[in-house]
py3Dmol code that shows the C-alpha trace and the ligand (Angstrom):
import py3Dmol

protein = """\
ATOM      1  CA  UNK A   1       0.000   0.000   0.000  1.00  0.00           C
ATOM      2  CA  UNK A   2       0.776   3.449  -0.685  1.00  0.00           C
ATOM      3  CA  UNK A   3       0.816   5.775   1.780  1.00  0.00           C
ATOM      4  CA  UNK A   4      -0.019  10.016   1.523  1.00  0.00           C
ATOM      5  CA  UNK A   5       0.438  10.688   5.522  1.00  0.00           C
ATOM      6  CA  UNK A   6       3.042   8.283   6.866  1.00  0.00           C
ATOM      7  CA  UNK A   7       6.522   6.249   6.584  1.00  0.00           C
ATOM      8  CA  UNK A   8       6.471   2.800   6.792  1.00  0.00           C
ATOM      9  CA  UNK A   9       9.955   0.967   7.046  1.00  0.00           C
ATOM     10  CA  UNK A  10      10.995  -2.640   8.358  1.00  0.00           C
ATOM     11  CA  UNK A  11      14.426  -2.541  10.035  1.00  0.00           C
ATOM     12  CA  UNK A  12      14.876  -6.055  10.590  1.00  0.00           C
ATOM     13  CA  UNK A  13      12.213  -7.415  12.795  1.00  0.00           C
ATOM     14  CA  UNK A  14      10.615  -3.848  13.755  1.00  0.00           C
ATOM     15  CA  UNK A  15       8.247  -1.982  12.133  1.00  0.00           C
ATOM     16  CA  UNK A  16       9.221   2.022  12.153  1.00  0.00           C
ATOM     17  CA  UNK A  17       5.602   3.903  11.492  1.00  0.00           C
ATOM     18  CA  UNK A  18       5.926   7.558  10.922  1.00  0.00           C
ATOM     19  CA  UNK A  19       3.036   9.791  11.035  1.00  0.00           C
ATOM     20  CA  UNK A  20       4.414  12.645   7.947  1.00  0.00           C
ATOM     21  CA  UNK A  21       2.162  15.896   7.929  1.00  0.00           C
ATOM     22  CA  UNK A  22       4.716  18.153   9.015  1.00  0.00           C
ATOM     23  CA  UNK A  23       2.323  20.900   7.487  1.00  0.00           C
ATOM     24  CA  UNK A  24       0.106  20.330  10.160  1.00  0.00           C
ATOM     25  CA  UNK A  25       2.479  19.367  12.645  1.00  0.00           C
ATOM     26  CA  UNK A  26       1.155  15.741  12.034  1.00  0.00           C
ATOM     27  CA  UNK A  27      -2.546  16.541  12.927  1.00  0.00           C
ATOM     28  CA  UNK A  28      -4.839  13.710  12.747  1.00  0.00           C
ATOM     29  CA  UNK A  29      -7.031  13.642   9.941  1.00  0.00           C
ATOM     30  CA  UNK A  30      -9.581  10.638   8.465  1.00  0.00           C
ATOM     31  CA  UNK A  31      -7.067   9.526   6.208  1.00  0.00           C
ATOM     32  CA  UNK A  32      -4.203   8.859   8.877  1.00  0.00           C
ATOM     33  CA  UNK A  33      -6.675   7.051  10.865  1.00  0.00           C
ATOM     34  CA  UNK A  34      -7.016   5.032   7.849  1.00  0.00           C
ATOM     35  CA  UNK A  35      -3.776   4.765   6.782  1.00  0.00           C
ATOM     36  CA  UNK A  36      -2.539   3.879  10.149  1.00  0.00           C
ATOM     37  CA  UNK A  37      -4.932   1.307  11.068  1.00  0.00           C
ATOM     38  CA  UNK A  38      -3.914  -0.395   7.918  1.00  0.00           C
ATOM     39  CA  UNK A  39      -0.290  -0.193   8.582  1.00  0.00           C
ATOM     40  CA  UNK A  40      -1.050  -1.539  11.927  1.00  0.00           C
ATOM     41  CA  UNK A  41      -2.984  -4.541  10.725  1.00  0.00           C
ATOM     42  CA  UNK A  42      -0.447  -5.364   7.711  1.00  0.00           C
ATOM     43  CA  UNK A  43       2.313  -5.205  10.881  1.00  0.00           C
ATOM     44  CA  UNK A  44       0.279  -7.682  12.804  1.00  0.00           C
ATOM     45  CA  UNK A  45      -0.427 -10.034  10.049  1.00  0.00           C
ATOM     46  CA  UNK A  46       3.233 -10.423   8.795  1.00  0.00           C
ATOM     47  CA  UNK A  47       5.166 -13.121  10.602  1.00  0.00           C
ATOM     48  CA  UNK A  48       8.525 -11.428   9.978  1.00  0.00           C
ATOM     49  CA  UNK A  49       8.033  -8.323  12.071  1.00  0.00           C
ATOM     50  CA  UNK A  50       7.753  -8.716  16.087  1.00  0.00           C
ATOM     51  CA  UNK A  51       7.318  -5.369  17.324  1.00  0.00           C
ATOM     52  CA  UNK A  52       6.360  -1.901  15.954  1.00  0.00           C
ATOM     53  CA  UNK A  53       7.959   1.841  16.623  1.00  0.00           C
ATOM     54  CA  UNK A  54       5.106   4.635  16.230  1.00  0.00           C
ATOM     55  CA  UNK A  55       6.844   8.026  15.612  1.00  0.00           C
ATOM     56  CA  UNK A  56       6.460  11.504  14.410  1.00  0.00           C
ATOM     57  CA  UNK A  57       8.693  14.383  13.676  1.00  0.00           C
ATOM     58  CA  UNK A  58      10.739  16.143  16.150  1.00  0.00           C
ATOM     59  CA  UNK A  59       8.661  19.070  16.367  1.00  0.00           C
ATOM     60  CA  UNK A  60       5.610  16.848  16.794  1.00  0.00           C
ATOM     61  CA  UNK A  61       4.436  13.244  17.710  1.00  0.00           C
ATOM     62  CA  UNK A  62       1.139  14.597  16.839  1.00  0.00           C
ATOM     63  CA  UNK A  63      -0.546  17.922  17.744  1.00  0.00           C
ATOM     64  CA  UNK A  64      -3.986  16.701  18.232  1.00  0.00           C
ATOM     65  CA  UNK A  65      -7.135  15.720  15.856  1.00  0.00           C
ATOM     66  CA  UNK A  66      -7.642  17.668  12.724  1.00  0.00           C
ATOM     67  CA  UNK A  67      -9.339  20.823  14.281  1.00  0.00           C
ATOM     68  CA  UNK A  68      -9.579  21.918  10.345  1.00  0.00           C
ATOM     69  CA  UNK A  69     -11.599  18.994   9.669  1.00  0.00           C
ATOM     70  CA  UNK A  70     -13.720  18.438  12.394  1.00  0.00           C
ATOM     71  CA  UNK A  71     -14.698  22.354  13.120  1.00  0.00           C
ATOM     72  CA  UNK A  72     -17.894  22.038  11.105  1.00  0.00           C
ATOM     73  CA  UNK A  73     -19.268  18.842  12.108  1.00  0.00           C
ATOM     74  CA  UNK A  74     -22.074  18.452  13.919  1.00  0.00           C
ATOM     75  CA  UNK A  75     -23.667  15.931  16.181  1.00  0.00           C
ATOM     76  CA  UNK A  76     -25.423  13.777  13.242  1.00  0.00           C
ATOM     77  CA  UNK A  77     -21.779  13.749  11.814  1.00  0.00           C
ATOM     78  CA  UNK A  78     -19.916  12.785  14.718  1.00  0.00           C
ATOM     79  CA  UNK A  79     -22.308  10.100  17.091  1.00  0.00           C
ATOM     80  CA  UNK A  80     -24.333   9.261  13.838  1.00  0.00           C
ATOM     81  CA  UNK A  81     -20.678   8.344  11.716  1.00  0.00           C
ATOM     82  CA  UNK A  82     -19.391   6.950  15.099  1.00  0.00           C
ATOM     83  CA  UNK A  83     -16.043   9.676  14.316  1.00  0.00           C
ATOM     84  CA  UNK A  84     -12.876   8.096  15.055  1.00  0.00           C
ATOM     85  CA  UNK A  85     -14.024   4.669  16.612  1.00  0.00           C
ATOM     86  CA  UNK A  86     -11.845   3.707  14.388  1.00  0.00           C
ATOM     87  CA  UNK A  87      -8.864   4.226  16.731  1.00  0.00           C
ATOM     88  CA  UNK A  88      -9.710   0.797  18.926  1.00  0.00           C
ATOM     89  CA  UNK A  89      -8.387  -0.796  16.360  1.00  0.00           C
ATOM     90  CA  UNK A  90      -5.081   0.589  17.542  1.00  0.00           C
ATOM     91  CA  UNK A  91      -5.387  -1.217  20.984  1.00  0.00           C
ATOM     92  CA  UNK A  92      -6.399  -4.516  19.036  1.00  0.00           C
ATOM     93  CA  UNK A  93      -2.818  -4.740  17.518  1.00  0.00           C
ATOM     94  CA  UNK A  94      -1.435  -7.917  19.401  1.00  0.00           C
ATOM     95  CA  UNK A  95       1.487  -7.451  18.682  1.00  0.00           C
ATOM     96  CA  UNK A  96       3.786  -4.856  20.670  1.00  0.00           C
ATOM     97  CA  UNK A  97       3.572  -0.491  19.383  1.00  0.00           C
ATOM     98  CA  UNK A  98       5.846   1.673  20.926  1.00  0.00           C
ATOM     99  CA  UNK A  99       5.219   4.901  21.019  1.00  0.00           C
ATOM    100  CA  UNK A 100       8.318   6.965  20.386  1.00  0.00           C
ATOM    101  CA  UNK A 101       7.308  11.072  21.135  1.00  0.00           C
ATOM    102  CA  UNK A 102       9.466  14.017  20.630  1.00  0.00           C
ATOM    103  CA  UNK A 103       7.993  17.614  20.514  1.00  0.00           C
ATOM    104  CA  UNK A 104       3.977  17.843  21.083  1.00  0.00           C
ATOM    105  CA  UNK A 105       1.500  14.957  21.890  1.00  0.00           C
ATOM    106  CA  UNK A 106      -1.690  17.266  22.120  1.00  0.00           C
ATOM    107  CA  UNK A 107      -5.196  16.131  22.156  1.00  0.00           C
ATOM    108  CA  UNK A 108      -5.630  13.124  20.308  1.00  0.00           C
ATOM    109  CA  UNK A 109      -1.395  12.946  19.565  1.00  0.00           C
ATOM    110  CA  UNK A 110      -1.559  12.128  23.292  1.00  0.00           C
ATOM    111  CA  UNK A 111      -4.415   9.656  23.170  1.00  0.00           C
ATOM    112  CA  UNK A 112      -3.120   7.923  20.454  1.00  0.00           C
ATOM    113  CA  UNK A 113       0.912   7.916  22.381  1.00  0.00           C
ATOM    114  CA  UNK A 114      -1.299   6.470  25.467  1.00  0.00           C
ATOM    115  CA  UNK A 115      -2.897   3.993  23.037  1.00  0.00           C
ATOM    116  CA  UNK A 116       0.392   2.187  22.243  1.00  0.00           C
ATOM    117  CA  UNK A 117       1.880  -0.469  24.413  1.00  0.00           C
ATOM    118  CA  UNK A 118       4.510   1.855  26.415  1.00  0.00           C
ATOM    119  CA  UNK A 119       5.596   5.673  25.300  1.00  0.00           C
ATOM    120  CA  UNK A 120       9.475   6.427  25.302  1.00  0.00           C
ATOM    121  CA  UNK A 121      10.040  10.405  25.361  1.00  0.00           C
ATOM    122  CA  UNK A 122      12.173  12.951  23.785  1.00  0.00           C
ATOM    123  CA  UNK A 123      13.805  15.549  26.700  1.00  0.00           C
ATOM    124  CA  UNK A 124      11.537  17.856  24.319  1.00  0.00           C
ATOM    125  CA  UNK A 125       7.972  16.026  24.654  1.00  0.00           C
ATOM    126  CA  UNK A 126       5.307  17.870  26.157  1.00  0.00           C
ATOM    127  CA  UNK A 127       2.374  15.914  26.638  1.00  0.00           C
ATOM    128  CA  UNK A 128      -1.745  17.584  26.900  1.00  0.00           C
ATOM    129  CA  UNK A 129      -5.001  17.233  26.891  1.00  0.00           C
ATOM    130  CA  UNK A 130      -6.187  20.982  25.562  1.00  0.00           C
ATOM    131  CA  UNK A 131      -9.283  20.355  24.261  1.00  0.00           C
ATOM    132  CA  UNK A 132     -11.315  22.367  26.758  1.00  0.00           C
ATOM    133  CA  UNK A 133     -10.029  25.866  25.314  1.00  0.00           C
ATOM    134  CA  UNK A 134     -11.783  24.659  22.386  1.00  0.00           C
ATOM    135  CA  UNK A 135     -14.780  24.159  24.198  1.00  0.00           C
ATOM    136  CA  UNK A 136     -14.477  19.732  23.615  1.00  0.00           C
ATOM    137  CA  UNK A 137     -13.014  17.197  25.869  1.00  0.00           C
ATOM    138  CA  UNK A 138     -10.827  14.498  24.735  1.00  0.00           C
ATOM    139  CA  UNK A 139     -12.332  11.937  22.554  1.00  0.00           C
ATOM    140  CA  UNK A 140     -10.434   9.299  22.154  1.00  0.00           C
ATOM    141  CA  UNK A 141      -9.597   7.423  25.807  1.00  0.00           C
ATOM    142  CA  UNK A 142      -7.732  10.422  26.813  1.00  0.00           C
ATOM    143  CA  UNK A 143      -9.780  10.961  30.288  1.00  0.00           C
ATOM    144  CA  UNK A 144      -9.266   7.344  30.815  1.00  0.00           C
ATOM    145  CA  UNK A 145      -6.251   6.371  30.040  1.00  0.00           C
ATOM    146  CA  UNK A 146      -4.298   9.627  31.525  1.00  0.00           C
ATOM    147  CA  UNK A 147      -6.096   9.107  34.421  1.00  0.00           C
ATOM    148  CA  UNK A 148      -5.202   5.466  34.997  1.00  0.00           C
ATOM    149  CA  UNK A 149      -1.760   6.110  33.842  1.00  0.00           C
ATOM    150  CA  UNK A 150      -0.969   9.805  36.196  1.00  0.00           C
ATOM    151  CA  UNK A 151      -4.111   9.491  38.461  1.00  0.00           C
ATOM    152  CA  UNK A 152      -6.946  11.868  39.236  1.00  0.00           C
ATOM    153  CA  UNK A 153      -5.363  14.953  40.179  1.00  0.00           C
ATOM    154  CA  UNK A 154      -2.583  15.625  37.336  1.00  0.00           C
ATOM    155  CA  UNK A 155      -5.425  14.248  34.893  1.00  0.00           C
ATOM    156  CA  UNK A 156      -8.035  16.295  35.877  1.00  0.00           C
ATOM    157  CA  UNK A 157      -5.675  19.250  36.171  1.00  0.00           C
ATOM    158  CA  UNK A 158      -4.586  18.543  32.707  1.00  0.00           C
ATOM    159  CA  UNK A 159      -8.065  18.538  31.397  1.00  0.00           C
ATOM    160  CA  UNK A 160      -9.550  21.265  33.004  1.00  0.00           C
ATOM    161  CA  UNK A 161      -6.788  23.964  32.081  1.00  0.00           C
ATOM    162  CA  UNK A 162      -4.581  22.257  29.073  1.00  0.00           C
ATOM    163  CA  UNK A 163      -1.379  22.419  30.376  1.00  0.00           C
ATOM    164  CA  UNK A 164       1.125  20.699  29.525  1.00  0.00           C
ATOM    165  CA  UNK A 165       3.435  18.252  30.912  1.00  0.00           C
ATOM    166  CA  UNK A 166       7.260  18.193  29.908  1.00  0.00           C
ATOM    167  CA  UNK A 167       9.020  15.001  29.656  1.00  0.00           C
ATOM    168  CA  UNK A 168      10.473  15.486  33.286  1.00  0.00           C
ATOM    169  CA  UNK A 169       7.028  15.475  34.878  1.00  0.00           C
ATOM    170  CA  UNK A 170       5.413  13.118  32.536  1.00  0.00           C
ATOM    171  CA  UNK A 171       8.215  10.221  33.272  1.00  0.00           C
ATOM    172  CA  UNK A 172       7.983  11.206  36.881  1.00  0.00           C
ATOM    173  CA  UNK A 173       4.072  10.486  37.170  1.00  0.00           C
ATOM    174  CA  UNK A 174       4.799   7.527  34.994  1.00  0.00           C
ATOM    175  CA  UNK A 175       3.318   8.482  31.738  1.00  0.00           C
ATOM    176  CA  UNK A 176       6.859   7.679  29.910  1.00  0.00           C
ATOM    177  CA  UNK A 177       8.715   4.532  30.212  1.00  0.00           C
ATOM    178  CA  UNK A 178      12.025   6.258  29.695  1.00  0.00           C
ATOM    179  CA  UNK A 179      13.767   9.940  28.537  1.00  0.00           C
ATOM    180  CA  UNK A 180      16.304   9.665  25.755  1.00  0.00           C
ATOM    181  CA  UNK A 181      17.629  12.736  23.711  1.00  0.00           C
ATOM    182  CA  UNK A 182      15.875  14.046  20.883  1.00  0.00           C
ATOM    183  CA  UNK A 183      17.961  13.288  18.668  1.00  0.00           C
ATOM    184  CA  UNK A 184      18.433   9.723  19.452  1.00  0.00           C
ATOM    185  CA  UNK A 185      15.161   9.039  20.052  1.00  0.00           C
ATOM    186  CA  UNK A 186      14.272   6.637  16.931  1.00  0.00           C
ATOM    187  CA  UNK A 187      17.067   4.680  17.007  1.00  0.00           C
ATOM    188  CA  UNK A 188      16.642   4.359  20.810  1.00  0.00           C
ATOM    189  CA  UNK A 189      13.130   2.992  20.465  1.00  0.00           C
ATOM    190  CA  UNK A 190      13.974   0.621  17.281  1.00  0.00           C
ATOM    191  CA  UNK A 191      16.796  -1.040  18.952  1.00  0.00           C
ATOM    192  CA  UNK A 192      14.453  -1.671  22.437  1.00  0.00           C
ATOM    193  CA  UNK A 193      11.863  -3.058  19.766  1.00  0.00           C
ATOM    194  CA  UNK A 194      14.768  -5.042  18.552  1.00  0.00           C
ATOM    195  CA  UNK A 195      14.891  -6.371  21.617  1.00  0.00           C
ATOM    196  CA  UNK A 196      11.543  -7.419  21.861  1.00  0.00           C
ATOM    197  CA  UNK A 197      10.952  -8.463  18.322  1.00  0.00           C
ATOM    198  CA  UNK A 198      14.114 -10.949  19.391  1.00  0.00           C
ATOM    199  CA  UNK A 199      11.882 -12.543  22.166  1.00  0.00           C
ATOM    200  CA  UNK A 200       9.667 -15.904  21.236  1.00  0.00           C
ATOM    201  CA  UNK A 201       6.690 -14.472  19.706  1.00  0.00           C
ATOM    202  CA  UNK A 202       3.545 -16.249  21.732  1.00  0.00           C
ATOM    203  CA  UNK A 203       5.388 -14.713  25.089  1.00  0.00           C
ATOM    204  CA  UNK A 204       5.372 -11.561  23.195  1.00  0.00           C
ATOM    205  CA  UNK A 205       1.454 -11.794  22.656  1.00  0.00           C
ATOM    206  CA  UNK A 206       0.571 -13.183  26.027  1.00  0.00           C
ATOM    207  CA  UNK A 207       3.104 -10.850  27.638  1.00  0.00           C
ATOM    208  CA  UNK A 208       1.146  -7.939  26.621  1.00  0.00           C
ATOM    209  CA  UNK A 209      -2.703  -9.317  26.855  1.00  0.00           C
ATOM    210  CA  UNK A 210      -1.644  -9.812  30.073  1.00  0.00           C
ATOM    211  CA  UNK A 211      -0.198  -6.683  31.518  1.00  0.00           C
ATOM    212  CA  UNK A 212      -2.930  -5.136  29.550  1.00  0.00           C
ATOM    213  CA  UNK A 213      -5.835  -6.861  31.183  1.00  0.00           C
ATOM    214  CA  UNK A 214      -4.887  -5.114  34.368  1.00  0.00           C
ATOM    215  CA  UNK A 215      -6.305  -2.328  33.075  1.00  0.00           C
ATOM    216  CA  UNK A 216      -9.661  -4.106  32.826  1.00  0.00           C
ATOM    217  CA  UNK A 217     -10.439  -6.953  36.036  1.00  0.00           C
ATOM    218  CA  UNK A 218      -9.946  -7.278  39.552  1.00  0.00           C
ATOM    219  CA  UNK A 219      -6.838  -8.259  40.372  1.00  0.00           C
ATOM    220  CA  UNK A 220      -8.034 -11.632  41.825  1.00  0.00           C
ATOM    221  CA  UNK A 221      -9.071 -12.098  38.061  1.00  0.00           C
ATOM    222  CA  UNK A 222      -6.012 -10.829  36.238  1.00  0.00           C
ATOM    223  CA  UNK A 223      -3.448 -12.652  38.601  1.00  0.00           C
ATOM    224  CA  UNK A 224      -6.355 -16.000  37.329  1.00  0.00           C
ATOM    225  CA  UNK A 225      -5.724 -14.721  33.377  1.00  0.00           C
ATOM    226  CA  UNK A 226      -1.973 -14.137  34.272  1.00  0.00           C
ATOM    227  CA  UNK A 227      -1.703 -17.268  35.686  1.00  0.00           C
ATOM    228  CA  UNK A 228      -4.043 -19.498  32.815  1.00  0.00           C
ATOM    229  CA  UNK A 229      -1.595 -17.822  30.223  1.00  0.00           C
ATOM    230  CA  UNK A 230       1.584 -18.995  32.037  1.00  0.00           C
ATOM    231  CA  UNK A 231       0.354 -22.454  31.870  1.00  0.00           C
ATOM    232  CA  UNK A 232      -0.752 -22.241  28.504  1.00  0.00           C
ATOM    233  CA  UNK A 233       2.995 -21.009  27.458  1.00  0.00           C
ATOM    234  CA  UNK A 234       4.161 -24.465  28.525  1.00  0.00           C
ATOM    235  CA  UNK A 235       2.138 -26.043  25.815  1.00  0.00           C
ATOM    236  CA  UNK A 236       4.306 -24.344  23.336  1.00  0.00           C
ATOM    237  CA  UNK A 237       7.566 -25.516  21.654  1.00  0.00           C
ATOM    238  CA  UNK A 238       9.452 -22.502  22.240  1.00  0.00           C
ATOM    239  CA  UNK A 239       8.904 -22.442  25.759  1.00  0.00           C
ATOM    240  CA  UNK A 240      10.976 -26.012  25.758  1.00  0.00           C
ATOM    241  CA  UNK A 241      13.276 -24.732  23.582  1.00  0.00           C
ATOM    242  CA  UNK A 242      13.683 -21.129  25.909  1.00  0.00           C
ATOM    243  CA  UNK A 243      14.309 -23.062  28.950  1.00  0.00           C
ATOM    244  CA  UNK A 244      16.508 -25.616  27.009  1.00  0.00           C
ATOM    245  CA  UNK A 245      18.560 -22.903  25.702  1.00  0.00           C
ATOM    246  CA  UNK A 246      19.003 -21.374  29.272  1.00  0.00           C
ATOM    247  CA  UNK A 247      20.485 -24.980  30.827  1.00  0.00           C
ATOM    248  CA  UNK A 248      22.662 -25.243  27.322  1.00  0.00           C
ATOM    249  CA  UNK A 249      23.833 -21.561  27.684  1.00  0.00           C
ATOM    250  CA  UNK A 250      22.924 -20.567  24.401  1.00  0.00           C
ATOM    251  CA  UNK A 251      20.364 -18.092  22.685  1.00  0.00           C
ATOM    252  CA  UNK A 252      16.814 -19.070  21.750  1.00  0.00           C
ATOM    253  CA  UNK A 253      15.821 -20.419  18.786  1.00  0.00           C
ATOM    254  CA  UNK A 254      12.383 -19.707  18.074  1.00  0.00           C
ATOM    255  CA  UNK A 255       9.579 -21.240  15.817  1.00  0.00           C
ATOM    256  CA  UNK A 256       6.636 -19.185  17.048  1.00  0.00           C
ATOM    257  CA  UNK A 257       4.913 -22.483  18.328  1.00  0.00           C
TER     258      UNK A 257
END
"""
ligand_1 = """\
57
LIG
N -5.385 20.480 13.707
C -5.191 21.082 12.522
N -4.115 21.820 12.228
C -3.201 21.974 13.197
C -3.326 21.379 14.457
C -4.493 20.585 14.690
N -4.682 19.943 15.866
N -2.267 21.727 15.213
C -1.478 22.512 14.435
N -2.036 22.661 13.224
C -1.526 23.432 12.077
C -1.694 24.932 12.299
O -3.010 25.338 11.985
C -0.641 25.470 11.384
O -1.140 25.435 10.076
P -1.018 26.766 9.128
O 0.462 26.930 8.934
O -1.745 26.364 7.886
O -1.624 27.878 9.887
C 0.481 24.448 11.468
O -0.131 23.234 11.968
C 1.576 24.833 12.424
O 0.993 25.126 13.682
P 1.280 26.479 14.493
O 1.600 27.599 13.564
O 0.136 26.680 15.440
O 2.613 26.042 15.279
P 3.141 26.654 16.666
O 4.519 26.089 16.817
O 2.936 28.118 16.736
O 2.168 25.989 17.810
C 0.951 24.188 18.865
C 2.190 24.606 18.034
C 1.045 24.792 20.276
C 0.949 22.687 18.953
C -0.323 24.714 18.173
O -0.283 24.342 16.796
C -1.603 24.191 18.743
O -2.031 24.649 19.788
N -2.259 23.206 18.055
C -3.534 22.693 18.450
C -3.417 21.770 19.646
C -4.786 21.260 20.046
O -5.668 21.989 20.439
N -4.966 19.920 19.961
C -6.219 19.280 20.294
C -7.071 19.136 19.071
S -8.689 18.482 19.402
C -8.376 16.830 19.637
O -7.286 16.349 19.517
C -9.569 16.008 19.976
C -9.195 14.534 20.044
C -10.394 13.659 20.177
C -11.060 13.396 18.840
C -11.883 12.137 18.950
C -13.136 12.203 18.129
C -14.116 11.087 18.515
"""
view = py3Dmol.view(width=600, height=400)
view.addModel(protein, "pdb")
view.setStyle({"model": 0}, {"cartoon": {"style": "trace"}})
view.addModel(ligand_1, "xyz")
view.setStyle({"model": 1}, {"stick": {}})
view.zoomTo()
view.show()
């Protein structure tokens, strides 16, 4: 597929998406949603690639939805067209997205960084929810998922006045996995997807369903899931051949089985 609004490059195992609008400091538009969801699915499908990098520019992971294009919508448009449900399909990618963010994750550019798997920051990210000083809120899981991920109060600041949160604050209320410099950023991220991607890929899967259902049971039932999955992982080849490897002091050869 050809795309008008990002970069798509394998390096190796890894999967380097890059949203490219610089014009509009990578605003999110109906055609990135689409273009993105189906460079996400064509990731997820192809057995070669193990874990994907989501990036944008240095100026700008993304600075929000497309104000242009949604500033004349009205309800019919929006509820009755269901406007950017689309994005769930980001969070059904089983396989592993990092988020890599330099510059501005605004509005949605921040929902969709929270949306990946884990978020590694440039010393330059700056991280909002402004959507109140256009008289919206956030739309796409932001209330949610910066809550969960900073708690109530720095959430509800957030919303309530816009401000922003540097990458200092952000990795100290554990928005951000990690800081890295700007300008090594990228190849930060692809080489830590490397490392993933290099991992047997059914613990990769289960690995994340996992950590991610503790977003959404007790914990009586995710330590249950947690545990099922563990036991399910011995059913596999790679799991003899992991543990194998280990006692023979050698690396892992996986099959995916
Ligand atoms: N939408 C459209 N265009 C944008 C956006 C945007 N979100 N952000 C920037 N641009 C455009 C500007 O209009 C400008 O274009 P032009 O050159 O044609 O005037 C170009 O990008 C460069 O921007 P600036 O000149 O403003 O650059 P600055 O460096 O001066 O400022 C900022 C950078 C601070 C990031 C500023 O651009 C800004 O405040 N942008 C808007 C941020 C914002 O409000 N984001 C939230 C948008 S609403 C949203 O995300 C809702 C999500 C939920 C939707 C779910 C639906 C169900």
């Amino acid at each position: 597929m050809v795309y008008e609004t990002l970069l798509v490059e394998q390096r190796g195992a890894v999967t380097l998406i890059t949203l490219n609008r610089p014009q509009a400091l990578n605003a999110l538009n109906s055609q990135v949603l689409a273009e993105l969801i189906a460079a996400l699915e064509a990731y997820d499908a192809d057995e070669s690639q193990g874990c994907a990098v989501l990036t944008g520019s240095e100026k700008a992971f993304a600075a929000g939805a497309d104000i242009k294009e949604m500033a004349s919508k009205g309800f019919a448009d929006m509820y009755g067209g269901n406007f950017f449900a689309g994005y769930d399909r980001v969070t059904a990618t089983r396989k592993p997205v990092i988020a890599a963010v330099s510059g501005y994750a605004l509005g949605g550019g921040c929902e969709l960084a929270m949306m990946c798997d884990f978020i590694l920051a440039s010393d330059t990210a700056k991280f909002g929810q402004p959507e109140i000083k256009l008289a919206v809120s956030p739309g796409m899981g932001g209330s949610q998922r910066l809550a969960r991920a900073v708690g109530k109060a720095k959430a509800m600041e957030m919303c309530l006045t816009g401000r922003m949160m540097d990458a200092d604050e952000a990795e100290r209320a554990g928005l951000v996995s990690r800081i890295l410099p700007a300008a090594e950023l990228v190849d930060e991220a692809v080489k830590t997807a490397a490392l993933i991607a290099g991992m047997a890929p059914l613990a990769i899967k289960a690995n994340k369903e996992m950590v991610n259902a503790a977003y959404e049971t007790t914990l009586a039932q995710g330590v249950q899931f947690e545990r099922r999955l563990f036991h399910a992982l011995f059913g596999t080849a790679d799991q003899k051949e992991g543990m194998a490897a280990f006692v023979e002091k050698r690396p892992g050869n996986w099959t995916g089985k």
